[in-house]
C-alpha positions as CSV (number, residue, x, y, z in Angstrom):
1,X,-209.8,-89.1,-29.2
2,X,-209.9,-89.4,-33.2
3,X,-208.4,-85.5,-33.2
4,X,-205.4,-86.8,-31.4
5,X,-204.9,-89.6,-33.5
6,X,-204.7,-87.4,-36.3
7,X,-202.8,-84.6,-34.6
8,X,-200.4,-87.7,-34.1
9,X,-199.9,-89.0,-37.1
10,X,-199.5,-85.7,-39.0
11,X,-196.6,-84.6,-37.0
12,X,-195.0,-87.7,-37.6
13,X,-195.8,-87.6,-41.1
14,X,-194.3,-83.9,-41.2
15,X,-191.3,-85.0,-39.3
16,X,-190.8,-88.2,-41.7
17,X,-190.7,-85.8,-44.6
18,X,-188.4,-82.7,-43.1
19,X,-185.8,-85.8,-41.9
20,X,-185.7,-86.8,-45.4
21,X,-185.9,-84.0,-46.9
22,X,-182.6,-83.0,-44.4
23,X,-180.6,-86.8,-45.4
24,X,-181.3,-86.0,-49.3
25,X,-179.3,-82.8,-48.9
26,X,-176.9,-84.6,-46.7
27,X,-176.4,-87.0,-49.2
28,X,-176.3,-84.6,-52.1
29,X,-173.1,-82.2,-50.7
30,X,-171.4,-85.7,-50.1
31,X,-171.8,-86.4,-53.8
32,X,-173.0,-90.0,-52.8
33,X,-176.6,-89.7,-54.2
34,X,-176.2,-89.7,-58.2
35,X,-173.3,-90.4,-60.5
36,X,-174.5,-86.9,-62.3
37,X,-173.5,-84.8,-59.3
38,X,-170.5,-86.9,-59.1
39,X,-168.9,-86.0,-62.5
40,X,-169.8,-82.6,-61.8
41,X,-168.0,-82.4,-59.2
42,X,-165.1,-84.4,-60.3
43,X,-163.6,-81.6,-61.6
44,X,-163.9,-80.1,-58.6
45,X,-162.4,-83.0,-56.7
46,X,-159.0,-82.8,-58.8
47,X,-158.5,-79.1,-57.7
48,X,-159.6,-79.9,-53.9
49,X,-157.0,-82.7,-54.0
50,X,-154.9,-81.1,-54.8
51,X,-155.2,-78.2,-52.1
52,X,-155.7,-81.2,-49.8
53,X,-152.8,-83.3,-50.9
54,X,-149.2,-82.0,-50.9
55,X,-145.2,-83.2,-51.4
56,X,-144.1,-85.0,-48.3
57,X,-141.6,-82.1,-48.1
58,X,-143.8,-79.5,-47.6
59,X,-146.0,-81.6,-45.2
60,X,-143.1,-82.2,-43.0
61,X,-141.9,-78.3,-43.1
62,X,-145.6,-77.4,-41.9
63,X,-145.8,-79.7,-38.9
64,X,-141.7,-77.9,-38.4
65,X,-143.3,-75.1,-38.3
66,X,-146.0,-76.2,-36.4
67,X,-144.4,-77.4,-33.3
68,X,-142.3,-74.0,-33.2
69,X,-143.1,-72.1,-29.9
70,X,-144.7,-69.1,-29.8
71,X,-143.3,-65.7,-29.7
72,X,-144.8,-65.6,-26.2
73,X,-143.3,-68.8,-24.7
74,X,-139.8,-67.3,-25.4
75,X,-141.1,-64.1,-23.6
76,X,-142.3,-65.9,-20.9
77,X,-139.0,-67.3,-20.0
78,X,-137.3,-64.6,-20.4
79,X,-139.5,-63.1,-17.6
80,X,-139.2,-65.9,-15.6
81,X,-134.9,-66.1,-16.3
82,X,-135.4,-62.2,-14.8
83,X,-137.0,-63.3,-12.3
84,X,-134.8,-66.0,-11.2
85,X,-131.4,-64.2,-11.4
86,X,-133.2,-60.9,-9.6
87,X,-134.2,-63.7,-6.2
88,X,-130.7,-64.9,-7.0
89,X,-129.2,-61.6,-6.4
90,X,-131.5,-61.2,-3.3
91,X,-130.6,-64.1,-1.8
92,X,-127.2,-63.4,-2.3
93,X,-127.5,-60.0,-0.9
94,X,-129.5,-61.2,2.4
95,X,-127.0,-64.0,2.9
96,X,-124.0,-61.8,3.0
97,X,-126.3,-59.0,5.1
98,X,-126.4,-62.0,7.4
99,X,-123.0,-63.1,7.1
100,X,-121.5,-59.3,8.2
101,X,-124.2,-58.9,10.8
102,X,-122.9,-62.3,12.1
103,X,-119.2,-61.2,12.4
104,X,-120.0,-57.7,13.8
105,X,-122.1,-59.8,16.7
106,X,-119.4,-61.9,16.7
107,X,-116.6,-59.3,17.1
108,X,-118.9,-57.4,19.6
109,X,-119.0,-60.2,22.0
110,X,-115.0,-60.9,21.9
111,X,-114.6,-57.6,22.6
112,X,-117.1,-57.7,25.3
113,X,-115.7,-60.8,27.1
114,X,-111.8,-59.5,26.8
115,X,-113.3,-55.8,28.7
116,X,-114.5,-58.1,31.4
117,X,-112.0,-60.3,31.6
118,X,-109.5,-57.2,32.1
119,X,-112.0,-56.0,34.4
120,X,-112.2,-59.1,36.5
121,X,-108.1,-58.9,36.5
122,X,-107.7,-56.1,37.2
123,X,-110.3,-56.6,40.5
124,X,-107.9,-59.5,41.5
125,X,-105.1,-57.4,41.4
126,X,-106.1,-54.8,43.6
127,X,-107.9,-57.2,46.0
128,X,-104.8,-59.4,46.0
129,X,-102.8,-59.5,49.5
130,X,-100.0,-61.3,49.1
131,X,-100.5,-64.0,51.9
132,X,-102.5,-66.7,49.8
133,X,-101.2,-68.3,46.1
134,X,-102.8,-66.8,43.2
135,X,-105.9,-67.9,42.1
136,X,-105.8,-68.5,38.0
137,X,-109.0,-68.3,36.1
138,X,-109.2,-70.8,33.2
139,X,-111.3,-70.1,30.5
């Protein structure tokens, strides 16, 4: 039982001292821990500013240039315009397919209806004999 106790406490012991050991390094690449490492890098910070900070011209020109669209969006709708005008032309095409198929149907039965109607004329004729009034199809 005393050999776990002590197992214990020197893993927390070991783990006190590695977290500290991480928060001190932290601490020193934030510059917070001494006023030494701050004046060194205060030289530093001018030139980092400096890359960091710029006009409000140039700030505004990168966001600009920023919200631009990609080379590929403008690529990807001129695929899709392609696309759109080539269903365009198809459905353009299979309407007036449909439209001449339509009138030839249309045609083809007129013609049809005027052979029989000749025909059934034509039978009254022949059967007619004179004795009885003619009998007039309406249509």
């Amino acid at each position: 039982m005393s050999w776990t106790r002590v197992l214990v406490l020197y893993f927390l012991t070991t783990l006190l001292i590695l977290t500290c050991e991480y928060l001190l390094d932290v601490f020193e690449s934030l510059g917070v821990l001494s006023r030494t490492a701050l004046t060194v890098h205060s030289a530093d910070a001018c030139g980092a500013a400096r890359q960091v900070f710029m006009p409000e011209s140039d700030a505004s020109n990168f966001f600009k240039r920023r919200t631009r669209r990609s080379v590929r969006y403008y690529e990807l709708q001129a695929e899709q315009r392609v696309k759109i005008a080539a269903s365009e032309r198809r459905r353009e095409y299979n309407e007036e397919q449909r439209n001449e198929y339509e009138n030839y149907v249309e045609e083809d039965r007129d013609e049809i209806n005027e052979r029989s109607r000749e025909t059934n004329e034509q039978l009254r004729e022949y059967h007619y004999d004179g004795l009885y009034p003619r009998y007039y199809w309406f249509h």
